[in-house]
VEXMI-897860 format. One record per residue: residue in one letter; x, y, z negated of N, C-alpha, C in turn. Coordinates in pm, whole numbers, plus 50000, padded with zeros to 5 digits. Layout:
N
AXYZXYZXYZ ...
//
This chain:
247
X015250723362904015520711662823015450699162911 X016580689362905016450680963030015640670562935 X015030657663006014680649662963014810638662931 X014710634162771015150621562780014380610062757 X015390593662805015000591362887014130576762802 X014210575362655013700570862504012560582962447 X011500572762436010870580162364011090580362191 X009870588262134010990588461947010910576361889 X009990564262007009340555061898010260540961968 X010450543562038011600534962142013060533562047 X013270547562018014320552561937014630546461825 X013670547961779013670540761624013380526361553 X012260518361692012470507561722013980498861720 X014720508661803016070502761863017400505261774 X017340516461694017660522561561017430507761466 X016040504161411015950497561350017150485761363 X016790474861506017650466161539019130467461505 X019080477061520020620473661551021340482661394 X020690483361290020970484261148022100476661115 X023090481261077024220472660994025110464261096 X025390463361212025410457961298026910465861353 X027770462661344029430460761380029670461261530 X030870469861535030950472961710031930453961737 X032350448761615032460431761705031060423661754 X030340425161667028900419761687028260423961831 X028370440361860027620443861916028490439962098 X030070442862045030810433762180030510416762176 X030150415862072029780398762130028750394362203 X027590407162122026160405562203026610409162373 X027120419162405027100425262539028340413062614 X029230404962531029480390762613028880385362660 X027370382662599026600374362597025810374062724 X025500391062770024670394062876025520397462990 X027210390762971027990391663120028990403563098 X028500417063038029620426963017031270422162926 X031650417563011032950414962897033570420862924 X033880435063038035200440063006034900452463084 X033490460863007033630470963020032740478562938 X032220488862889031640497662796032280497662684 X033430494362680034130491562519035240504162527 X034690518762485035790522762510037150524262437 X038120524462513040020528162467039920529462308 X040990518462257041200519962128041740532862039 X042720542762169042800552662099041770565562093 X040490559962113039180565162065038990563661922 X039480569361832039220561461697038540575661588 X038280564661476038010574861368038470585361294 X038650599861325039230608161182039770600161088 X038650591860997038950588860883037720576460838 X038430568760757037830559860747037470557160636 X036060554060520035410551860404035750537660377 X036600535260325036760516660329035820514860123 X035080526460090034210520859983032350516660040 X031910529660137030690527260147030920528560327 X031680527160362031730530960550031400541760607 X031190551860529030330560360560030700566760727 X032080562160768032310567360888031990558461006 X031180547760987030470539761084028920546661140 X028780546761253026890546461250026210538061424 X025430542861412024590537461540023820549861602 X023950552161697022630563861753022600561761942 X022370571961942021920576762077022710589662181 X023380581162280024340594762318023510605962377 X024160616662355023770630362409024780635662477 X024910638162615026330637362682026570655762723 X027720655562711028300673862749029500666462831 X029580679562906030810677462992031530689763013 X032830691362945033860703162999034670702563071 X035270710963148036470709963272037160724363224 X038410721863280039860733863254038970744363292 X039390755763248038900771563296039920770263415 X038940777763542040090779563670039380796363699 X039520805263589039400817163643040090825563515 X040450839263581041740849263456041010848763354 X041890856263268041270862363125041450874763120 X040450876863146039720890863164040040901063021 X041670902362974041840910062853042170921462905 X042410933762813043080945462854044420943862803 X045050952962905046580947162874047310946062703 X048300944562673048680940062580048830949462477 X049490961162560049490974662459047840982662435 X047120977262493045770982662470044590974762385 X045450963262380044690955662320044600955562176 X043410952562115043090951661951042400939961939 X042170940361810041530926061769039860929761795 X038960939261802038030940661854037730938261987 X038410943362061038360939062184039070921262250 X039860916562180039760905662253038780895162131 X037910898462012037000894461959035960894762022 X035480906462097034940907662209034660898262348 X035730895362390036300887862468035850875062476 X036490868362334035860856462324034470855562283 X034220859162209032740860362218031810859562308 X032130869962428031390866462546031860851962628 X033100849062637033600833262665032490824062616 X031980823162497031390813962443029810818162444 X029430826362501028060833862527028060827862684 X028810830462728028420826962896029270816362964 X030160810762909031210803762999031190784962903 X030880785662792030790776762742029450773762704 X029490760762606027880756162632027700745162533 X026750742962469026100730962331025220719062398 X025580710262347024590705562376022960700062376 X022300701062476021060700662491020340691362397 X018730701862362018090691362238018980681262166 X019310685762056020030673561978018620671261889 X018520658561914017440651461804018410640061664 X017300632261636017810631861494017970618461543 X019160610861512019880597761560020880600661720 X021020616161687021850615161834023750610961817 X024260609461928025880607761916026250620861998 X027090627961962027050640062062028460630362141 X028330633962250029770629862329030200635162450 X031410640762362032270649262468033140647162568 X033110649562697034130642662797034710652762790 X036440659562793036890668462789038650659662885 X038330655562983039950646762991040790655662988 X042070654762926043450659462904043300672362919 X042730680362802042800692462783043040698262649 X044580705962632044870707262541043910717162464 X042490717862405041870724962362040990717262256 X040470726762140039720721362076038280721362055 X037740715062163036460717162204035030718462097 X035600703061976035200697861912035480706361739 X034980714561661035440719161547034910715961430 X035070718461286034060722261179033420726061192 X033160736761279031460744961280031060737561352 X031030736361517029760728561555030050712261539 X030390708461508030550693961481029450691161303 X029380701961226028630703961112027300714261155 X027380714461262025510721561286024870711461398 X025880699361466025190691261491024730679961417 X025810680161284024870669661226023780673161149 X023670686061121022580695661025021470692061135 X021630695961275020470690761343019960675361339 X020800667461325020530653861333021200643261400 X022470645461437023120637361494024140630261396 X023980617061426024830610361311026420610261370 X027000614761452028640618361446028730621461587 X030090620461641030700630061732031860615361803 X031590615261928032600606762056032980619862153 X034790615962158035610625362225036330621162323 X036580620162391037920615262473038840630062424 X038710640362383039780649062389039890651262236 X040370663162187040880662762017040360671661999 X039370672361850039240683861781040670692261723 X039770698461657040850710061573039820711861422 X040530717661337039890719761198039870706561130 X040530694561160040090682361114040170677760963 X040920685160902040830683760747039690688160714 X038710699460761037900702860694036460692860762 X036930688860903035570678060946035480665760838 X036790659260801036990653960719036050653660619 X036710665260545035980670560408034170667860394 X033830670160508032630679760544031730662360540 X032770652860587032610637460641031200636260767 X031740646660834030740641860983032120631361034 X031290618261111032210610961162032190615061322 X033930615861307034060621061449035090613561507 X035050602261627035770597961696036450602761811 X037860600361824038410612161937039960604861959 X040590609362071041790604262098042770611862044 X042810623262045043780631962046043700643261925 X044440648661873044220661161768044400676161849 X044160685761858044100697361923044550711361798 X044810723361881044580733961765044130746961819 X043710747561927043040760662003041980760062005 X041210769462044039960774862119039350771762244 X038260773762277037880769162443038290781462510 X037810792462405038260808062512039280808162633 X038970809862737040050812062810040800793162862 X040460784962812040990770462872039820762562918 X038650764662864037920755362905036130756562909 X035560753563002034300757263035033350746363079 X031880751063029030730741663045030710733963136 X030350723763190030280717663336028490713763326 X028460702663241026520700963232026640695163092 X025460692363115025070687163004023950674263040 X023740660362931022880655862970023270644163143 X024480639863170025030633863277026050623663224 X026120617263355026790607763283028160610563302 X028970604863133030140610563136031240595463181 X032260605663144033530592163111034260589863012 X034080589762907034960588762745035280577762763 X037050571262724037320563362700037370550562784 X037560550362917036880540263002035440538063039 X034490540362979033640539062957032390551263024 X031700543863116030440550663152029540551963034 X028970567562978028200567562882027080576562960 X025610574362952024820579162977023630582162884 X022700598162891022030598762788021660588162713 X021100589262611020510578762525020750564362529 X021360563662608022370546762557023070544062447 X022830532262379023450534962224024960533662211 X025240538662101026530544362084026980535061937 X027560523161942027630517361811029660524561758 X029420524961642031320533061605031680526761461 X032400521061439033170519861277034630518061340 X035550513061222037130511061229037580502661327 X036650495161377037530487461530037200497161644 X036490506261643036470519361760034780518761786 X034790522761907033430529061982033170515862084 X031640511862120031020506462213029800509862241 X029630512162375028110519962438027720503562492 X026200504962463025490496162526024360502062634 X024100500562719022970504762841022150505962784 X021200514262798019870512062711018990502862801 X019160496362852018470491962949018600476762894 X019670473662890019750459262729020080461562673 X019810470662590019730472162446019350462162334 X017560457762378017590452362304017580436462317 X018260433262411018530417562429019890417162361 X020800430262334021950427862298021910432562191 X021130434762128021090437061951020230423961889 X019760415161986019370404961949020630392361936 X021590393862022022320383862026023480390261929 X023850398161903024580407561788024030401561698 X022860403261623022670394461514022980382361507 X022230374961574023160360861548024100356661525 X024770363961621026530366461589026780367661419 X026450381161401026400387261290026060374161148 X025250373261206024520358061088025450345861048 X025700344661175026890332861177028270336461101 X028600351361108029920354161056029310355060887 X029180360560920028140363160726028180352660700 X027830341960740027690324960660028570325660641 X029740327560754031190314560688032080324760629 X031800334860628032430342060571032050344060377 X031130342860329030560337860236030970326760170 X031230317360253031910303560219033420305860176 X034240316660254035310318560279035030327360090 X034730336960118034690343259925034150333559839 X033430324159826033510310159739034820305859691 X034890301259800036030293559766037450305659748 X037240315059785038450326259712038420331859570 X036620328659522036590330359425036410350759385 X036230353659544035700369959536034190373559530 X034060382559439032340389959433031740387259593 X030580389659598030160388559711029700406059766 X029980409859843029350422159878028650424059993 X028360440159992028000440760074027830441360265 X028930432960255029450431960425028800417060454 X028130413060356027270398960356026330399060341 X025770407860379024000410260341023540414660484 X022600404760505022740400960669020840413160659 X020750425460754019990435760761018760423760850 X017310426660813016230419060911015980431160986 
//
């Protein structure tokens, strides 16, 4: 189990802060501390699907990083006329027993995030994309494309990703580590650095200012909430909840 590098109380401290808190907010805060034009990753990093009643496809956590690369060795099937569905069930099975790989300790506020560059495979599925959030991870960052996505949908784990996919890893694609730092999206992501995601895309903040930049995010945040408030006055709209500024 590698180690990480937040403790649970660090975690939740920093969890707290940064409550309700918008990937514009959280790029304004990281203006603030000089980053302007980098950790923001590629817009076509985006959401499955989007809750425009309760957001539910927004969150905040903590990355947990995996890394896959192309398979560069055969597939070890028996030839074609010998083959059955037991045996290359077989097959894959052991693929995903020894050649592929989960990622390490998922705790509860994690982001799982997958570096997979330009590989037509679907690394990312309904099943484990729904037993990582059963463990505790509040959604899923891809640079490559799931597969099964109507039913991730369904299921509403939020999963951000560039691309859509419809295969298997069997035979295309294999573990590299886990727990390192990746590359999704432009973007250097390293364990437990936070991972902020809704409908304008994905932004990682360092954990290292974290929380100077969830401090200046609010403000931000505060300031838009005012005049934006002013702005539904005078439109004469309910007030909701995108104006209810989190302490």
């Amino acid at each position: 189990m590698a180690d990480r590098p937040l403790s649970a109380d660090e975690r939740a401290e920093l969890l707290e802060s940064y409550e309700g808190l918008r990937v514009p907010d959280v790029t304004d805060g990281m203006d603030f501390l000089g980053f302007h034009d980098v950790n923001r990753l590629d817009s076509d990093v985006e959401p499955l699907h989007r809750d425009y009643e309760a957001f539910s496809h927004r969150f905040v956590g903590f990355a947990n990083t995996i890394r896959f690369l192309p398979a560069r060795r055969p597939r070890d099937l028996p030839a074609q006329d010998e083959r059955t569905f037991e045996t290359t069930t077989a097959w894959r099975d052991e693929w995903y027993e020894e050649i592929s790989g989960e990622p390490e300790d998922v705790r509860e506020g994690d982001v799982i995030v997958v570096e997979s560059h330009e590989m037509d495979v679907g690394i990312v599925g309904s099943a484990n994309s729904l037993h990582w959030h059963g463990e505790g991870a509040v959604g899923v960052v891809t640079n490559g494309g799931p597969r099964d996505t109507d039913e991730i949908v369904k299921q509403g784990t939020p999963v951000y990703a560039k691309d859509r996919n419809k295969t298997i890893i069997p035979g295309r694609a294999e573990l590299d580590d886990t727990h390192v730092p990746v590359n999704v999206g432009g973007a250097q992501i390293r364990t437990d650095d936070v991972i902020v995601a809704d409908g304008d895309g994905v932004v990682v903040v360092p954990r290292e200012v974290a929380h100077e930049v969830a401090e200046a995010a609010r403000r931000e945040q505060a300031d838009d909430q005012e005049f934006r408030r002013e702005l539904y006055e005078k439109a004469g709209l309910e007030p909701d909840f995108t104006l209810e500024q989190d302490e």
